[in-house]
C-alpha positions in Angstrom: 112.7 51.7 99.0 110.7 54.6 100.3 112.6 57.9 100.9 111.7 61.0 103.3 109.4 62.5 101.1 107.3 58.9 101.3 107.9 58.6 104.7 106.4 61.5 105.8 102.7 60.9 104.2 103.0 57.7 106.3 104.1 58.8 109.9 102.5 62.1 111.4 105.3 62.4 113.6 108.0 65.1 112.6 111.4 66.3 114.1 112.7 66.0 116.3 110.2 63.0 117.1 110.8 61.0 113.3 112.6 58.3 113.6 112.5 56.8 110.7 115.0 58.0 108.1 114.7 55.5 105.2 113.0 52.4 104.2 114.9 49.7 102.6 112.8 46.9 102.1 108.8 46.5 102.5 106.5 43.3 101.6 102.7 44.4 102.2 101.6 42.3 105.6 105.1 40.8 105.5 108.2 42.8 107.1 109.4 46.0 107.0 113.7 47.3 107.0 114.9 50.7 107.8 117.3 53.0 109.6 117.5 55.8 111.1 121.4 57.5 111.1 121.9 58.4 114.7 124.0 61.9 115.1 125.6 63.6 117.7 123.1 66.3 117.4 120.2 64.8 118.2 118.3 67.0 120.9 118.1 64.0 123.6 121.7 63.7 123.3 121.8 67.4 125.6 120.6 65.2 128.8 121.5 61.3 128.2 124.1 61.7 129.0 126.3 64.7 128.3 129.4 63.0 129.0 128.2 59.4 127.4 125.8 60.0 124.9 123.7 57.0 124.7 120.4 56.9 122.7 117.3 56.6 125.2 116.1 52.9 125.2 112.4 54.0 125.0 113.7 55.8 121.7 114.9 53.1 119.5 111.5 51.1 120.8 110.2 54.4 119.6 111.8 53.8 116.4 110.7 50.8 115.9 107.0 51.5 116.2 107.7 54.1 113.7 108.3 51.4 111.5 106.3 49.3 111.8 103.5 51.8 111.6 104.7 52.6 107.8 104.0 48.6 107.6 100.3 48.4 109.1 100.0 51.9 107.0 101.0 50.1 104.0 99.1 46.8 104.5 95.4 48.6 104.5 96.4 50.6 102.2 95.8 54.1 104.1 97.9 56.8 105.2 97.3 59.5 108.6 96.1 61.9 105.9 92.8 59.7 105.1 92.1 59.9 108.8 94.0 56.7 110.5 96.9 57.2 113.1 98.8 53.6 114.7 99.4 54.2 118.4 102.3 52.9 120.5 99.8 50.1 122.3 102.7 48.1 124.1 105.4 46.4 124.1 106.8 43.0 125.7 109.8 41.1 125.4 112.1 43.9 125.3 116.0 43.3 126.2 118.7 45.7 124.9 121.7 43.9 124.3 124.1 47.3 123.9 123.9 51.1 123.9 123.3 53.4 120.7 125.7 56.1 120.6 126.4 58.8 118.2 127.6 57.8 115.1 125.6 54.1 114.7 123.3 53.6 111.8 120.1 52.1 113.9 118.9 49.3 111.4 115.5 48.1 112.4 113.5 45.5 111.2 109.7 44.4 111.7 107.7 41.3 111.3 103.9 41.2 111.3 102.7 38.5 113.9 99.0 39.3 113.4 96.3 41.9 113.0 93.1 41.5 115.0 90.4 44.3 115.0 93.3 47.1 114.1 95.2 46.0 117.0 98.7 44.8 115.5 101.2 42.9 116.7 105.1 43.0 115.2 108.3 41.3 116.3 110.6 43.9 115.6 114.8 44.0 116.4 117.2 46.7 116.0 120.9 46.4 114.7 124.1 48.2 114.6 126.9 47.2 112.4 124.7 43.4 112.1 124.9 43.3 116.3 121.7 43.2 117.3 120.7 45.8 119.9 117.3 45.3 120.9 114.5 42.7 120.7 110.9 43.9 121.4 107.5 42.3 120.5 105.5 46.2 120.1 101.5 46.2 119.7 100.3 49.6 118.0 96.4 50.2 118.3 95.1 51.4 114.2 92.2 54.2 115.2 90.3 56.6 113.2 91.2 60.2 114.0 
């Protein structure tokens, strides 16, 4: 389990852009399981869409980099403050399967598929409620800042 405090030596990224609320499970080169609670007051709610609020596809991909970040993070054994960032490098396979509205807990999950020259590659899926609501195979690029 890893808590806010944790999470934040691991991601540089900080609101309204964390998307990562807790960690729930984490196996060192394995998998990674988190959330993040989605609210009604998140700030992209304003303009997608006022009416319908939905959460942005490219943010729960977002949110799943996040997390699997913390992972590659965790596997070497670094953190951003020693001087290491993971970059969103891309992302394949993607289908959304239902929207993410105000309200849903956004469970996310992350698999490593491999590691080659800090270039990392994760099958990663996002659930609400145990429905799965996205599928995305994301790369993130490890660099030294």
């Amino acid at each position: 389990m890893m808590y806010m405090d944790e999470i934040l030596e691991y991601l540089p990224h900080r609101y309204p852009f964390l998307l990562v609320d807790r960690v729930t499970e984490i196996e060192k080169a394995s998998y990674i399981k988190g959330y993040k609670n989605i609210s009604f007051n998140e700030p992209f709610f304003t303009g997608h869409f006022p009416e319908n609020p939905i959460m942005p596809g490219v943010l729960i991909i977002e949110a799943m980099a996040q997390l699997s970040g913390i992972l590659g993070f965790v596997t070497v054994g670094r953190k951003p403050a020693d001087g290491l960032i993971q970059y969103l490098a891309g992302t394949s396979k993607v289908r959304f399967k239902r929207p993410v509205v105000p309200g849903d807990r956004l469970c996310m999950e992350s698999e490593v598929v491999s590691d080659k020259r800090g270039i990392w590659k994760f099958n990663c899926r996002a659930l609400v409620d145990e429905e799965v609501v996205c599928v995305a195979e994301i790369l993130t690029a490890e660099r030294e800042v």
